[in-house]
DRENKOLSE-298429 format. One record per atom (N, C-alpha, C, CB): residue in one letter; x, y, z. Coordinates in steps of 0.001 Angstrom, whole numbers, plus 500000, padded with zeros to 6 digits. Glycine has a CB too. Example, Ala and Ser with C-alpha at 12.3 -4.5 7.8 and 13.67 -1.06 7.14 Angstrom:
2
A513190494310507800A512300495500507800A513200496700507800A511308495527509046S512850497750507080S513670498940507140S512900500030507870S514084499402505725
This chain:
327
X508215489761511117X507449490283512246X507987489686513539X505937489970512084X508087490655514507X508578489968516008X507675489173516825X508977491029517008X508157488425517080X507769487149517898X506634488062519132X509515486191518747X505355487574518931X504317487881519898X504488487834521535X503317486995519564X504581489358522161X504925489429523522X503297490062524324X506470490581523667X503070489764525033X501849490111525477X501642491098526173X501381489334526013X501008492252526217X501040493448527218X501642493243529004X499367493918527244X502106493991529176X502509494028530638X501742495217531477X504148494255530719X501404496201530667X500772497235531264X499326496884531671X500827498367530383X499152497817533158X497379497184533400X496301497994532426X496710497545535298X495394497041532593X494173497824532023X493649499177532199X493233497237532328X493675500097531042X493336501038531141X494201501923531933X492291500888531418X495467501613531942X496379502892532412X496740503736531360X497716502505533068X496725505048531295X496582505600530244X498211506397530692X494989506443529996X499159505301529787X500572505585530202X500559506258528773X501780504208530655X501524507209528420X502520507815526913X502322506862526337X504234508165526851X503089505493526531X503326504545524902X501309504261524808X504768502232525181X500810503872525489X498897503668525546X498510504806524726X497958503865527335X498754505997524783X498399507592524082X498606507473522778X499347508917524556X499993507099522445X500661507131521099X499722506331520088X502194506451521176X499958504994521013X499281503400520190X497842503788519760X499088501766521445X496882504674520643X495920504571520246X495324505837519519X495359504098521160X496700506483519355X496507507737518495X496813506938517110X497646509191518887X497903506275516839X498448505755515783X497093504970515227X499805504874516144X495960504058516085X495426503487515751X494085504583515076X495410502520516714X493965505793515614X492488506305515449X492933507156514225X491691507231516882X494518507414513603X495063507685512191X494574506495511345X496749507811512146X494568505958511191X494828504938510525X492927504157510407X496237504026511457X492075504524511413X490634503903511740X490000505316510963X490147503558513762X490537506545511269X490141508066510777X490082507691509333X491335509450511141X491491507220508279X491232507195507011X490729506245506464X492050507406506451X490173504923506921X489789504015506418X488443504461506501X490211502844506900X488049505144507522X486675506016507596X485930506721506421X486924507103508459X487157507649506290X487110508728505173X486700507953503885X488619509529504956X487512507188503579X487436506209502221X486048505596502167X488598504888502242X485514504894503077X484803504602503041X483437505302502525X485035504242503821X483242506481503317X482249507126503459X482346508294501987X482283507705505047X483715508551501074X483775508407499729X483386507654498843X484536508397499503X483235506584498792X483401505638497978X481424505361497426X484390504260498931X480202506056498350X479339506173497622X479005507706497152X478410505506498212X479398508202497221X479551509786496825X479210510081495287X481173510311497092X479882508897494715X480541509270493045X478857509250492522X481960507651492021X478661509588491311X477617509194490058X478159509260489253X476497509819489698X477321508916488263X477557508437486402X477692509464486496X476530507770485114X478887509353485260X479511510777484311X478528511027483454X480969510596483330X478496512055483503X477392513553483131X478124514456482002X477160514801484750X477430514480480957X477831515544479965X477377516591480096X477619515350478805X478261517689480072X478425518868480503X477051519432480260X479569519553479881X476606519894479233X475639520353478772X474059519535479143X476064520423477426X474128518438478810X472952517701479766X472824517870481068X473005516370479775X473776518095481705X474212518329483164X473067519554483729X476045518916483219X473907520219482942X473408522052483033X471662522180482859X474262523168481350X471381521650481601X469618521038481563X468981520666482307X469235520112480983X469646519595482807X468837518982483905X468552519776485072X469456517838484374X469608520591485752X469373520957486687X468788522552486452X470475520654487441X468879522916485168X467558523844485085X466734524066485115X467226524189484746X466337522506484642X464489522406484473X464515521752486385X463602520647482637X465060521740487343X464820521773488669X464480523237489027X465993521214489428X464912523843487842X464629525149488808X465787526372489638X463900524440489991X467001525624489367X468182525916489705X468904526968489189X468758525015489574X469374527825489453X470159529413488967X471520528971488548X470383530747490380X471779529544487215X472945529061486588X473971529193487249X473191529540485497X474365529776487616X475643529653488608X475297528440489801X475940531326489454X474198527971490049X473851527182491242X474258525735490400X472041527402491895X473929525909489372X473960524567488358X475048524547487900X473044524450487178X475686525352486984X477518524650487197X478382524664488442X478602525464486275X478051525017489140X478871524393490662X478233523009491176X478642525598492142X476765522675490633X476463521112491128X477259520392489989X474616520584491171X477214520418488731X477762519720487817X479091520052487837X477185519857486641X479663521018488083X481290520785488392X481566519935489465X482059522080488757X481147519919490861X481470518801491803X480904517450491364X480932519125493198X479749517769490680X479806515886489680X481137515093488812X478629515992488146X481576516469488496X482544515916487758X483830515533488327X482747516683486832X483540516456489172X484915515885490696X484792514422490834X484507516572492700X483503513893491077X483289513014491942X482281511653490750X482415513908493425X482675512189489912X482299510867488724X482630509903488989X482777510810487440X482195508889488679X482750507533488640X483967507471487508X481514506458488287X485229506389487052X485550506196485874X485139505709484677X486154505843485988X485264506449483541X484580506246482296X484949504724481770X485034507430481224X483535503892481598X484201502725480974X484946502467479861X483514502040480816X484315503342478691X485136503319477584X486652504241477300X484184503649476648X487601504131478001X489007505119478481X489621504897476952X490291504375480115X490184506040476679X490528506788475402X491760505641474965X491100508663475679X492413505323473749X493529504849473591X494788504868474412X493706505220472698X495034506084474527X496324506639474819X495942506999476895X496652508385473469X496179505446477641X495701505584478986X496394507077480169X496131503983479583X496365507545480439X496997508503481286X497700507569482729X495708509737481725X498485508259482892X499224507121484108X498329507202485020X500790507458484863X498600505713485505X497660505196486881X498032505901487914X497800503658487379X496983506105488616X497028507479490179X496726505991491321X494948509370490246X496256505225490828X495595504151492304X496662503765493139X494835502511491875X496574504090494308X497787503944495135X498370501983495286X497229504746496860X499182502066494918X500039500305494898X501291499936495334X500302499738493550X501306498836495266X502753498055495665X503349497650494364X502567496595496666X504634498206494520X505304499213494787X504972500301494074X506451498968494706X505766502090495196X505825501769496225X505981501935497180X506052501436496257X504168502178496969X503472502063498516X503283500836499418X502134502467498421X502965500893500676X502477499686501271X501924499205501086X502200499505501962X500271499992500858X499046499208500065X498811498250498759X498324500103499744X498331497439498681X498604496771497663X496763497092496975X499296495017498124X496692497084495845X495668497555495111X495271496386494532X495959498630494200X493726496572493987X493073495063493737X493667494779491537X490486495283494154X494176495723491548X494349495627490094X495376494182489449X495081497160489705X495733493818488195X495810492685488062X496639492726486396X494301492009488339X497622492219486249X498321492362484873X497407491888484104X499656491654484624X496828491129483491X495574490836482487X496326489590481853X495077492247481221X495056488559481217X495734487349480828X496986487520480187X494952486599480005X497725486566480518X499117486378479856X500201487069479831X499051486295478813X499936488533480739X500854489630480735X501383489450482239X500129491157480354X502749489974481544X503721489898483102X503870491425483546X505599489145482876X504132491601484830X504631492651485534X505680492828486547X503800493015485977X506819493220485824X508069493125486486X508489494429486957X509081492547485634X508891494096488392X509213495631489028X510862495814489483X508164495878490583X511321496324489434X513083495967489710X513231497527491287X514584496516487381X513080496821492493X513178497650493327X513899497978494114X512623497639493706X514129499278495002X515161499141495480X515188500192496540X516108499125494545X514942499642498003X513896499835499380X515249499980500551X512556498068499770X515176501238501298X516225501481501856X514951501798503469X517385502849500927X515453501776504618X514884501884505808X516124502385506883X514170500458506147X515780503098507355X517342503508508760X516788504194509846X518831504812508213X517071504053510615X516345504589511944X518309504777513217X514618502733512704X518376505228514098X519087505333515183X520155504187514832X518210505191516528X520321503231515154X521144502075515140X520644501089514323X521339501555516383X519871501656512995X519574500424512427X519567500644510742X518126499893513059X520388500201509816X519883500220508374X519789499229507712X520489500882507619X518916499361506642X518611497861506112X518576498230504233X516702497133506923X518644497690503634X518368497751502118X517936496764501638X519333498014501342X517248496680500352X517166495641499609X517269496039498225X516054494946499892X518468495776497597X519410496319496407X519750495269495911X520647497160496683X518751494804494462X517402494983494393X516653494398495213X516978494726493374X515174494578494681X514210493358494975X513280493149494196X513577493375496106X513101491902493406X513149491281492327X511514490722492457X514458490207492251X510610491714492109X509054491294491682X508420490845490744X508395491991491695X507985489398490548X507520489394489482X505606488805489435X508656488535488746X505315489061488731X503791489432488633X502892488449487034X503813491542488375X502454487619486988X501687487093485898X500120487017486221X502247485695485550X499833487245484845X498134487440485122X497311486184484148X497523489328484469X496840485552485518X495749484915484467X494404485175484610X495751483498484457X493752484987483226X492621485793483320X492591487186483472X492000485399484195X491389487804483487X491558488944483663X491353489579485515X490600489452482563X491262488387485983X491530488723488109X492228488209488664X490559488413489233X492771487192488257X493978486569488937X495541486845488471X493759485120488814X496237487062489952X497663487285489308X498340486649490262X498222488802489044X499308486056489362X500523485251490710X501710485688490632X500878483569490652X501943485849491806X503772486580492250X504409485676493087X503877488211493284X505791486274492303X507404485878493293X508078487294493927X508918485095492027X508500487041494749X509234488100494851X510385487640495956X508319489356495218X511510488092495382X512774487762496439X514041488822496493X513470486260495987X514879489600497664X515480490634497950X516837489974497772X515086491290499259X517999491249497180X518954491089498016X519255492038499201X519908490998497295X519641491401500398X519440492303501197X520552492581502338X518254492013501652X520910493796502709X521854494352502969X521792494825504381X522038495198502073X522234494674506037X521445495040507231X522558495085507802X520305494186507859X523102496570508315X523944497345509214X523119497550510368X524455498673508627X523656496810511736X523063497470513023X524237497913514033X522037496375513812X524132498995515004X524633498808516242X524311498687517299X525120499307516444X524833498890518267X524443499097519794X525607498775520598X523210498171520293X525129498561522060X525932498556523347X526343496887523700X524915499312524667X527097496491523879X527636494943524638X527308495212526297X529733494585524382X527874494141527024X527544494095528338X527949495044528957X527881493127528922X529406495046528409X530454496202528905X530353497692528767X531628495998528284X529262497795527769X528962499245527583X529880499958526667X528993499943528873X530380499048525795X531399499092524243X530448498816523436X532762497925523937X530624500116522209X529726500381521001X530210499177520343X529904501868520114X528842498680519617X529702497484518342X528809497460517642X530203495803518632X528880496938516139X528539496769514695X528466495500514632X529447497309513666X527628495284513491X527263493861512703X526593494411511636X526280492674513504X527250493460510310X526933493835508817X526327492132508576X528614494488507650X525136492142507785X524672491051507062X524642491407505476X523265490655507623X524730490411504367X524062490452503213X524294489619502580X524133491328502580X523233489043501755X522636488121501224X521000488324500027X522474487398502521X520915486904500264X519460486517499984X518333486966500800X519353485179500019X517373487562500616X516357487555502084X514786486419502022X515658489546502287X514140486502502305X513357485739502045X512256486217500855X512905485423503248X511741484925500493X510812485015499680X509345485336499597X510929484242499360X508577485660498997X507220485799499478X506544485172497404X506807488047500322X505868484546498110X504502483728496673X503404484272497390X504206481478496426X502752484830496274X501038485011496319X500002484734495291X500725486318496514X499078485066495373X498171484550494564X496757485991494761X497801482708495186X496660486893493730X495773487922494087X494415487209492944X496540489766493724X493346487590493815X492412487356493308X491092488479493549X492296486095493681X490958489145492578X489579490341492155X488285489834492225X489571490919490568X487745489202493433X486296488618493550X485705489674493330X485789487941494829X485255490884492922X484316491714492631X484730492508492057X483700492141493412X484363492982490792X484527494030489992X484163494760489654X484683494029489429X482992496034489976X482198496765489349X482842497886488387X481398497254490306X482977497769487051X483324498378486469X482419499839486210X483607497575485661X481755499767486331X480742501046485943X481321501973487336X478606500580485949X480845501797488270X480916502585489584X482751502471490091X479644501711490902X483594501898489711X485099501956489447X485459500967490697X485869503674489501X484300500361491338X484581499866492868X484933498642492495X483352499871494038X485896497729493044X486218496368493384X487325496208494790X486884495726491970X486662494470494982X487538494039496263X487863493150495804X487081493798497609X489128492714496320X490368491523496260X490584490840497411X491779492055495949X491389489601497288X492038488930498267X493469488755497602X491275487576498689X494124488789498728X495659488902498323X496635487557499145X496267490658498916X495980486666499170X496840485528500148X498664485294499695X495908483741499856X499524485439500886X500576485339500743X501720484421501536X500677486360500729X502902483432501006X503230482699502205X504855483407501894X502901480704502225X505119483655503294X506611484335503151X507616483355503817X506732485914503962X508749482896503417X509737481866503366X510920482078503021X509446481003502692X511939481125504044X513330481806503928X513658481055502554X514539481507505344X514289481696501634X514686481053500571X515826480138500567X514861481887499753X515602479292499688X516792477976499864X517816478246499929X516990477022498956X518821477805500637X520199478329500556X520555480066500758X520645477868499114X519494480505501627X519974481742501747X520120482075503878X518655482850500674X520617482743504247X521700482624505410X520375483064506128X523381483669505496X520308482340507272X519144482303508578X519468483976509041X519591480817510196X520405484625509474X520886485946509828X519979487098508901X522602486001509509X519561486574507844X518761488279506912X517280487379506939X519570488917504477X516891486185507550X515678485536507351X514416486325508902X516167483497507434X513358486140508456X512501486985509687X512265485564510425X510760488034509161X512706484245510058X512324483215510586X510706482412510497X512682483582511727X510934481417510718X509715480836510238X508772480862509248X509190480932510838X507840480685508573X507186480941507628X506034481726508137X506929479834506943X505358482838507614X504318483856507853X503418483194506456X504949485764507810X502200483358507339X501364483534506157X500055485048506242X500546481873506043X500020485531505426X499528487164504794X498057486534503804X501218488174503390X497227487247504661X495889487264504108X495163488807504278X495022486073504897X495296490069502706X494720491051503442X493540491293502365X495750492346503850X492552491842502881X491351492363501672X491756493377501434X489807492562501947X491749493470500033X491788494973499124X490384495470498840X492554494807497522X490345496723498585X489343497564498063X490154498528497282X488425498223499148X489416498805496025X490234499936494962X488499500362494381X491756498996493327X488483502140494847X487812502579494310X488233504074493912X486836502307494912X487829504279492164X488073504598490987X487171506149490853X487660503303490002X488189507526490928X487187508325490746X487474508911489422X487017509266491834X486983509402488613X487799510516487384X488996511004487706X487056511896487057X488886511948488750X490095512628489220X490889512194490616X489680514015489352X490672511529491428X491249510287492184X490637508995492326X491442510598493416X491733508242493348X491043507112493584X491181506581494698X491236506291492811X490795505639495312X491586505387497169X491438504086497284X490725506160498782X492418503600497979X492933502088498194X492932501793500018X494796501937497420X492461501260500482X492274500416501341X492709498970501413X491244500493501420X493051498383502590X493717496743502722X493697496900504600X495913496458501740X492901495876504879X492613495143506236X492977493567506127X490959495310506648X493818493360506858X494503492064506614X495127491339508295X495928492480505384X495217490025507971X496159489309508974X497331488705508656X495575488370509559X498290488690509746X499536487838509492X499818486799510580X500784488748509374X500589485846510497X500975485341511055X501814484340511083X500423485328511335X502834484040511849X504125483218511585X504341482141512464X505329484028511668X505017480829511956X505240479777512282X505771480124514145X506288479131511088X506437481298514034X507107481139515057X506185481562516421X508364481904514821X504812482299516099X504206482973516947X503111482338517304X504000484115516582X502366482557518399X501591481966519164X500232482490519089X502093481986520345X500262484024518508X499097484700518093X499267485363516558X498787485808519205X498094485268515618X498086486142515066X498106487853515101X497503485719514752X498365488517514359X498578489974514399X497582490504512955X500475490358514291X497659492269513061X497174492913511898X497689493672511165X496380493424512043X497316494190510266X497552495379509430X496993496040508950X497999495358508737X496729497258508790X495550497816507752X496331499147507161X493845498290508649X496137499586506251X496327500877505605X495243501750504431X497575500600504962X495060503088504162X494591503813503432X495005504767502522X494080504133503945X495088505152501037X495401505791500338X495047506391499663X495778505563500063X495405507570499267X494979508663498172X495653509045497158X494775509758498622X495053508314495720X496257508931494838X495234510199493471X497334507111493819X496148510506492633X495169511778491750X496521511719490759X494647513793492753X496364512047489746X497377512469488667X497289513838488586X497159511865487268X498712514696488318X498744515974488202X499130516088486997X499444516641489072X499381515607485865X499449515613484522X499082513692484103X501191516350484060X498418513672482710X498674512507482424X500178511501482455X498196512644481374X501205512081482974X502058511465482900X502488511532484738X502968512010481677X501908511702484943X502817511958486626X501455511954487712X503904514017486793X501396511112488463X500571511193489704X501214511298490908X499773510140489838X500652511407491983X500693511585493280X499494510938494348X500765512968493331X500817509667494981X499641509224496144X500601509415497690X498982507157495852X499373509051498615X499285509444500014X498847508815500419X498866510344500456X499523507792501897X499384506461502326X499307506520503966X500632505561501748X498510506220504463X498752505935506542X498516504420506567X497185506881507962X499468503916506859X499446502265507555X500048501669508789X500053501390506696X499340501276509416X499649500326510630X500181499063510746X498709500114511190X500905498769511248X501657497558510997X501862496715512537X503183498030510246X501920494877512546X501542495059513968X500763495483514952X501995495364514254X499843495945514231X498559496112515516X498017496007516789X497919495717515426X498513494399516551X498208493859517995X499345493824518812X497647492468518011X500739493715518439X501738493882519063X502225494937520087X502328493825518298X501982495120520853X502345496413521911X503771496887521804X502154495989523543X504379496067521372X506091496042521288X506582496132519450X506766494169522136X505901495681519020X506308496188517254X505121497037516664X506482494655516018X504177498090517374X502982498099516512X503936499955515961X500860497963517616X503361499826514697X503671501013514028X502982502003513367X504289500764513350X502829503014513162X502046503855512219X503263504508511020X501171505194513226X502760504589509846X504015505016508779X503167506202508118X504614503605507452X503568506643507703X503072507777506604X504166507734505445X502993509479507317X503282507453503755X503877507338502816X503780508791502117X503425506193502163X504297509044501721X503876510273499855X504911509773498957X504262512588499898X504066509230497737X504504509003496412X504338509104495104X504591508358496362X505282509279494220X504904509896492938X505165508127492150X506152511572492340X504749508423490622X504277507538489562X504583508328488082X502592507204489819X505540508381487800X506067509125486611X505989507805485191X507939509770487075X505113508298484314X504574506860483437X505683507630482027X502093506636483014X506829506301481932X507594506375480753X506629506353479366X508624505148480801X506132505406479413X505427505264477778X504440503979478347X506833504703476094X503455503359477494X502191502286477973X502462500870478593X501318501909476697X504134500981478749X504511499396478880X505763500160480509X505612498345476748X505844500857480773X506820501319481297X506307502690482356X507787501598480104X507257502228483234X506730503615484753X508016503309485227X505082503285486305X508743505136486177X509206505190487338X508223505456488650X510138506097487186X508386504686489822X507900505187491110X508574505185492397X506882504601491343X508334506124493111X509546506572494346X508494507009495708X510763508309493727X508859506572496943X507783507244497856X509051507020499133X505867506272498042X508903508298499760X509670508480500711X508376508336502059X510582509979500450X508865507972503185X507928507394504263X508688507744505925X507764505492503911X508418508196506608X508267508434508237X507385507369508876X507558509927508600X508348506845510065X507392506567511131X506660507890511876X508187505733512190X505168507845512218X504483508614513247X504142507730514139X503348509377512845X504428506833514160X504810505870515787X505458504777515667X503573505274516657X506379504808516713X506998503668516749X506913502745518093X508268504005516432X506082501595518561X506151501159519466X507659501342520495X505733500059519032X508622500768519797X509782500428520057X510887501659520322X510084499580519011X510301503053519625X511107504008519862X511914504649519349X511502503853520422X511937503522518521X513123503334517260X512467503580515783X513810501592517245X512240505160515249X510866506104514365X512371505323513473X510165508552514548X511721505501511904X512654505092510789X512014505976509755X512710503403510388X512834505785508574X512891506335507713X512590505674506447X513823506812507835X511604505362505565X512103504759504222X511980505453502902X511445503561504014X512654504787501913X512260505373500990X512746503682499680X513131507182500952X511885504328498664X511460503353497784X511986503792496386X509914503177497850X512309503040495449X512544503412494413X512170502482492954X513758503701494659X511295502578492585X511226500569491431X511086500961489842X509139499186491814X511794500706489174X511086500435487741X510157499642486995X511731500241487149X509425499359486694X508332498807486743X507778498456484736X507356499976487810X508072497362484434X507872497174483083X506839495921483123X509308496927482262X505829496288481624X504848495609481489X505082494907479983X503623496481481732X504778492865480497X505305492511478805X504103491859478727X506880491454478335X503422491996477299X501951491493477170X501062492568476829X501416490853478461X499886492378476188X498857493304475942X498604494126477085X497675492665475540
């Protein structure tokens, strides 16, 4: 994250970059809205036929009554007792999406993701080929991660003289340790919140040039709530780095749904930098979740900036394999 610069513009001038920022912000305040105001909607799953009963003896005209019990079923909660054979997960996550979801490998099981995250904008590309996630669960709410890139960063631009020039980096990039923890779980109603504390660090022996500098530390709340046929992920969080003088934010919202048991589809708006007038961003994700077999997934999400403080809109796209060892 870039080093904290403080507005220069006066109060309440309602300049273009002021328009953008606070459009980017009322995207991003709009879906955390939405989610929200979903998330008590759902009821207990209803058998079809009891369904239909019930709302007869209200008094209700059959056609009036399977259209209430069909949108029940839209909007069910998830079934606690889920069949053997799980259908791939729709809950929008990291990776790879931005959002990170309150879910959790389960005692003793690892979750290894092998990724591989490309970004390019005007004069700028970056990769990380791979990046090396790893995930252990203890208990059934706590999970602890490593994760470290190799990483690859082509830029250009102008010298004094007004001569085009290049610079190539690659290496090690930095590291990030966390520690996720599921303080609330309601399994019946599919709702739980998390904390996700994270400290990001240049790794030993790896070249200051691919490092963001200083150490950041990442604190964001998760929410993951669980419908039959979707589910939506939320994360409001802070960052902040050794090198900066103020903290900053982040928040994002998601929508994911499976279109066959083997293949879902999610949909992501996140803000990044918040408070920064000079790095604040809005992204838009769409990503798929193609589930190999119960231990094994491909996932891919291609992403646009819809604002870029800086001017400089980018491009990403994501790619990870994702294997599960343990019950």
């Amino acid at each position: 994250m870039a080093a904290y610069q403080p507005a220069t513009r006066s109060a309440g001038a309602d300049t273009p970059r002021r328009r953008s920022i606070l459009e980017c912000m009322r995207r991003v305040r709009y879906g955390a809205i939405i989610a929200v105001l979903l998330v008590p909607v759902a009821v207990r799953a209803d058998d079809k036929a009891e369904c239909l009963a019930r709302e007869a003896a209200k008094g209700h005209h059959q056609s009036s009554s399977k259209l209430i019990c069909q949108l029940r079923r839209v909007f069910q909660n998830r079934i606690r007792n889920k069949p053997e054979a799980e259908p791939v997960e729709m809950t929008v996550g990291s990776p790879p999406m931005i959002s990170d979801d309150t879910d959790t490998p389960g005692p003793g099981s690892w979750e290894i993701n092998l990724v591989f995250y490309g970004a390019w904008s005007r004069d700028r590309r970056a990769f990380e080929a791979p990046l090396v996630d790893l995930n252990y669960g203890i208990g059934e709410r706590v999970q602890l991660k490593y994760q470290v890139p190799y990483a690859l960063e082509h830029s250009t631009g102008l010298d004094a003289s007004g001569e085009r020039i290049s610079a190539s980096e690659r290496g090690v990039g930095d590291s990030i340790v966390g520690l996720k923890y599921r303080f609330y779980d309601d399994e019946e109603r599919g709702f739980s919140l998390g904390l996700y504390p994270q400290v990001r660090f240049r790794t030993p022996g790896a070249r200051r040039a691919l490092s963001a500098g200083g150490t950041g530390f990442i604190l964001p709340l998760l929410l993951t709530k669980e419908f039959a046929s979707f589910s939506i992920t939320a994360d409001l969080g802070i960052e902040r780095s050794t090198l900066e003088h103020h903290s900053d934010y982040f928040a994002s919202v998601g929508l994911g749904t499976r279109i066959t048991d083997r293949l879902a589809v999610m949909v992501e708006i996140a803000g990044e930098s918040l408070r920064d007038p000079d790095a604040r961003r809005c992204i838009v994700n769409l990503g798929l979740r193609r589930k190999l077999n119960d231990k094994q997934a491909v996932v891919a999400a291609i992403g646009h900036d819809l604002h870029a403080s800086d001017g400089a809109s980018s491009t990403y796209f994501t790619l990870a394999y994702q294997r599960v060892f343990g019950d």
